[in-house]
MIVOTI-582369 format. One record per residue (C-alpha): residue in one letter; x negated, y, z negated. Coordinates in pm, whole numbers, plus 50000, padded with zeros to 5 digits. Layout:
REM MIVOTI-582369
aXYZ...
//
This chain:
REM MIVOTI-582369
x465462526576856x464922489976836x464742470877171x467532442777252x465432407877244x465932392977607x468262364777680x468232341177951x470382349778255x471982317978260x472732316277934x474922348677944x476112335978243x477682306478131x479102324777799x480672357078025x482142335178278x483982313778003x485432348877832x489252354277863x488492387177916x486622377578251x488642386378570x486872363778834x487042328078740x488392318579036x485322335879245x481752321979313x479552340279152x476432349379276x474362368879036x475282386378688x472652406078493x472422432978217x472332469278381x471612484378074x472002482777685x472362512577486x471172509577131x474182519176888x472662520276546x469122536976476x468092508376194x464832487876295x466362459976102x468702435076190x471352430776283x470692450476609x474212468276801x473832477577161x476522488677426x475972466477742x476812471578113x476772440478276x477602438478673x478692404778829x478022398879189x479762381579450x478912367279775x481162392279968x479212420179860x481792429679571x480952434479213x482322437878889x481372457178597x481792447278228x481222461877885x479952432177608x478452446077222x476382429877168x475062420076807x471382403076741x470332385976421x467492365776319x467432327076384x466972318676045x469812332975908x472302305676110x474982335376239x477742313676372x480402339476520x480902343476907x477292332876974x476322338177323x472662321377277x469392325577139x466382348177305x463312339477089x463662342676716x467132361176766x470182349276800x472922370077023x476342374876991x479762392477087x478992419076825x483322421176797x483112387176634x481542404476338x483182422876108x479942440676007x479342456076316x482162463476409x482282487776090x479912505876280x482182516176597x484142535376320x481612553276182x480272564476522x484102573876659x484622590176301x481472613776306x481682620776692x478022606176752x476362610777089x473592583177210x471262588177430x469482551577624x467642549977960x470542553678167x472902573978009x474662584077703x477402569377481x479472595277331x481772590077069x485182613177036x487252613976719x490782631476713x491202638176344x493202622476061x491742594775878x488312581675918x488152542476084x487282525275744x488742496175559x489132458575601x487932450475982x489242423676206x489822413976544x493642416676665x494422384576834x494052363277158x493932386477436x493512383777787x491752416577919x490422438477635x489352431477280x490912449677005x489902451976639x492082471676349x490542491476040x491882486475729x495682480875908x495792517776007x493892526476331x493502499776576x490112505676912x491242484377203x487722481677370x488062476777751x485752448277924x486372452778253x485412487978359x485612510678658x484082548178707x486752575178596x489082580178330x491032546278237x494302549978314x495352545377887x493472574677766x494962599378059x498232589578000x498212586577631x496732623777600x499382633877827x502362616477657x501592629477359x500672660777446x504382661977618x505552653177310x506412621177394x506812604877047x507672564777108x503772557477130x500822550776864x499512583476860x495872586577023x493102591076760x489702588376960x487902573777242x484182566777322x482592566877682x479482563277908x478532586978122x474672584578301x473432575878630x475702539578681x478922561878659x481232574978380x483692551878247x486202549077930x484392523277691x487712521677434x490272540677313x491362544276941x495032548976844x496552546376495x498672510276448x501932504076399x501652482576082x504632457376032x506092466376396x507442436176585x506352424776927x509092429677182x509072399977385x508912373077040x511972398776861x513932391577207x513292353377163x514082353376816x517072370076812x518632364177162x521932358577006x522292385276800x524232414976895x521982435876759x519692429377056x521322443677311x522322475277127x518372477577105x517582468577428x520062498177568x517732518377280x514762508777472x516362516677841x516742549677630x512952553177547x511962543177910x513892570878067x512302596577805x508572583577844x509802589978264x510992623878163x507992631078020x505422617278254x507442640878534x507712669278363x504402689378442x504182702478788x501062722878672x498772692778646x497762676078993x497422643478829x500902643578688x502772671778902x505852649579045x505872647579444x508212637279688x507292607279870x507652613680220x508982588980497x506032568980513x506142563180158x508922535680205x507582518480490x504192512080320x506152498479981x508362479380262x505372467280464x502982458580155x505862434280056x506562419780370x503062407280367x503282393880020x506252374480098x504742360680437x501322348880283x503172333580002x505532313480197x502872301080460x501372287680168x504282267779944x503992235679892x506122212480138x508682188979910x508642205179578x511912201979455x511182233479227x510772254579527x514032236179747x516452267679749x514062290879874x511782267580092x511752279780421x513442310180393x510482335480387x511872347580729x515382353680566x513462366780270x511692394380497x515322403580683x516782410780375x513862435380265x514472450980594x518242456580519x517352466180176x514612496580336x517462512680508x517932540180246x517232575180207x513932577080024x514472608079786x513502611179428x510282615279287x506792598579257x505122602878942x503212587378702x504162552678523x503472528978323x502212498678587x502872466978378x505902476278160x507762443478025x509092430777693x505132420177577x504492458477582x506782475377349x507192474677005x510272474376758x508952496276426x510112494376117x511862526276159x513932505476382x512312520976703x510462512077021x506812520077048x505182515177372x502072499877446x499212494077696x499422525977943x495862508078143x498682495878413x497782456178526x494102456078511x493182430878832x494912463778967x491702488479139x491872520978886x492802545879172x495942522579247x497152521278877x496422562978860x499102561079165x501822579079111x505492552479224x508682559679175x510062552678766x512182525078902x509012504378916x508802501878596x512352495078554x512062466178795x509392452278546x511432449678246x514442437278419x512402409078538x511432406678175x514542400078075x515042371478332x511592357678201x513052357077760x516422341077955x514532310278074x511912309777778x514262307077497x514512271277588x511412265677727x509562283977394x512752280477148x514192247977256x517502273577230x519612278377567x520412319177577x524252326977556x526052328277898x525192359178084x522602374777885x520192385278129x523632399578284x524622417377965x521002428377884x520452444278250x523472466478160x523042478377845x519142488477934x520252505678287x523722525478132x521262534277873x518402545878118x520382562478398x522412583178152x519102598178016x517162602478280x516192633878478x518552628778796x515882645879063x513222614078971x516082588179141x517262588279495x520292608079552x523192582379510x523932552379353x523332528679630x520652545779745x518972542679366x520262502879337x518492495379726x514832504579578x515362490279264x516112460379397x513192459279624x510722463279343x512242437979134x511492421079496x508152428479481x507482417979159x509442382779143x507272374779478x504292384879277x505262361878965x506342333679195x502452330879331x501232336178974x503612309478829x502632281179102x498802293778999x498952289478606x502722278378475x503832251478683x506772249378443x508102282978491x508262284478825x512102282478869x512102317978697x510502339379041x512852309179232x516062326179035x515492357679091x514562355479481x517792338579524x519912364179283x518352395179523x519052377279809x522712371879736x522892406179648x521202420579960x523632398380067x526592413879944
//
């Protein structure tokens, strides 16, 4: 197998650290190096493919891991794409940038190849139905993963950022579908590592939903039409099916539904209530964005309190993690398709494989419907009719509570409106600190809904 020409340290430093895909920007960095590089094509000529494990170090003794293909061509021939710098007479690159290469990952997935390199082996898992072939090229902007489509039919979301076990998206795909869960793009192959660093999911292959329309942009487009809240109370139908389905196994251990306990409630409570008091300590004094809600962390935490006092009841099990408008899909059928099962990936594996009550997820696309509210002006220059987010939170709860397995929900109705309100909480606390980090301008959407749950807890 041909050997990977060695690049400069630095150099791939200096290109990793300015990826998207790159989770620690905000961290000093002390070290990153190559762990190792398995060889994914057998030709001695160029270009070369490898598979490579790269670990970033930090001064507190954590590290990442990430997965980078890499692609090597001679000098001479001037490559261009996603060039990461030259080692000698080669010049390498982010092999994804290249739709010749990439070619390759659908060949190996297609013919279920197994790789062996100095560390471990690359194995390569194909489902059936149609060979990865066709027109190749790279999905979009994203910012955690990389995904690349073949010939519009079967799209491989590669995963950068890795972590030993099972990612979270394959489990849950092969157990939706298995559960005949029907509303996703149907799993069609995987590849992973497994050797002496650990054994991790590189990617996962699923077949793509060609001329679907992304959730969050059909929202924004058509905010005034009718029509969208007739599908939104489709998709609050969907979300209580995929819940259905992820509780419906008490056979499997990783799925089996459990009952949370009395602690269970306290932790969510006191996990919260340290959120809240770390993010108020730390607001910025006189910011007129921030005036209704400055100073009131105290009355903030009370209200959480009053909101714990309810029975706990229903289930935990399994869910989605990072559910919102972004993540769904309408089809051309006229149906929702949902999307990313990986949970939020800053999010340790082990906490996205935990199992929460369904109502988290619920919390997340409410929010998401506060969030296309406020950006239909701010992305559309268009101010949403009066009381959408009012109307859309309706239709998408009547929708989901009428379809949903009753035993998954606390036993009442006030007892099932207390929790949900303390993840949506929980989450508008976590998008207020993310908003004052990165969208200075959309800050008065967390603002809104602190002060809406607080009038409610309130009432």
């Amino acid at each position: 197998m041909p050997q990977l020409p060695e690049l400069d340290e630095q150099v791939l430093t200096d290109w990793v650290t300015a990826q998207r895909w790159f989770g620690a920007k905000s961290a000093n960095l002390s070290h990153l190096g190559m762990l190792t590089a398995v060889p994914l094509k057998s030709s001695e000529t160029p270009p070369l493919l490898v598979a490579a494990l790269l670990e970033a170090r930090f001064p507190a003794g954590t590290h990442e891991l990430y997965q980078v293909l890499l692609g090597a061509r001679p000098v001479s021939e001037g490559w261009a794409k996603g060039v990461i710098g030259e080692a000698g007479e080669w010049t390498l690159y982010d092999a994804l940038a290249d739709p010749e290469e990439t070619a390759v990952l659908g060949d190996l997935l297609a013919d279920g190849a197994e790789i062996t390199g100095d560390t471990g082996v690359v194995r390569f898992y194909h489902e059936g139905g149609e060979r990865p072939s066709g027109r190749v090229r790279a999905m979009g902007a994203e910012q955690s993963n990389s995904s690349i489509v073949f010939g519009e039919r079967q799209v491989l979301k590669v995963f950068r950022r890795l972590e030993a076990g099972e990612n979270p998206e394959l489990e849950m795909l092969r157990f939706l579908q298995a559960h005949g869960f029907r509303s996703i793009a149907p799993l069609e192959g995987w590849y992973q590592y497994n050797g002496q660093l650990m054994d991790a999911t590189l990617g996962v292959l699923q077949t793509f939903v060609a001329g679907a329309r992304d959730g969050w942009e059909l929202v924004l487009d058509e905010i005034d039409d009718p029509r969208t809240l007739e599908r939104l109370a489709r998709l609050g139908t969907v979300t209580a099916q995929m819940h259905n389905a992820l509780g419906s196994d008490a056979t499997d251990p990783d799925f089996a539904p459990e009952d949370p306990g009395d602690e269970a409630l306290s932790l969510l409570v006191a996990t919260i209530d340290e959120q809240i008091e770390r993010i108020f300590m730390d607001l910025p004094e006189d910011d007129e964005r921030l005036a209704e809600i400055s100073g009131r962390g105290d009355e903030i935490r009370d209200r959480l309190q009053l909101l714990s006092h309810v029975g706990v009841g229903g289930r935990l099990i399994r869910h989605h993690g990072d559910f919102h408008l972004g993540q769904t899909l309408l089809s051309r059928d006229g149906d929702w398709v949902i999307l990313d099962f990986e949970g939020e990936p800053a999010r340790p594996l082990l906490e996205r494989r935990r199992k929460r009550s369904p109502l988290r997820d619920v919390a997340g696309m409410l929010r998401s419907f506060a969030y296309a509210a406020s950006a239909s002006e701010l992305q559309r220059g268009h101010t949403a009719p009066a009381e959408w987010e009012a109307a859309a939170r309706d239709a998408f709860l009547r929708a989901y509570f009428d379809a949903l397995e009753p035993t998954l929900l606390p036993a009442g109705h006030a007892a099932t409106e207390k929790l949900l309100q303390i993840f949506e909480l929980e989450k508008a606390v976590y998008e207020l600190r993310y908003e004052l980090n990165n969208r200075p301008d959309w800050v008065g959407i967390p603002v809104r809904g602190i002060l809406r749950l607080l009038e409610e807890a309130m009432g």
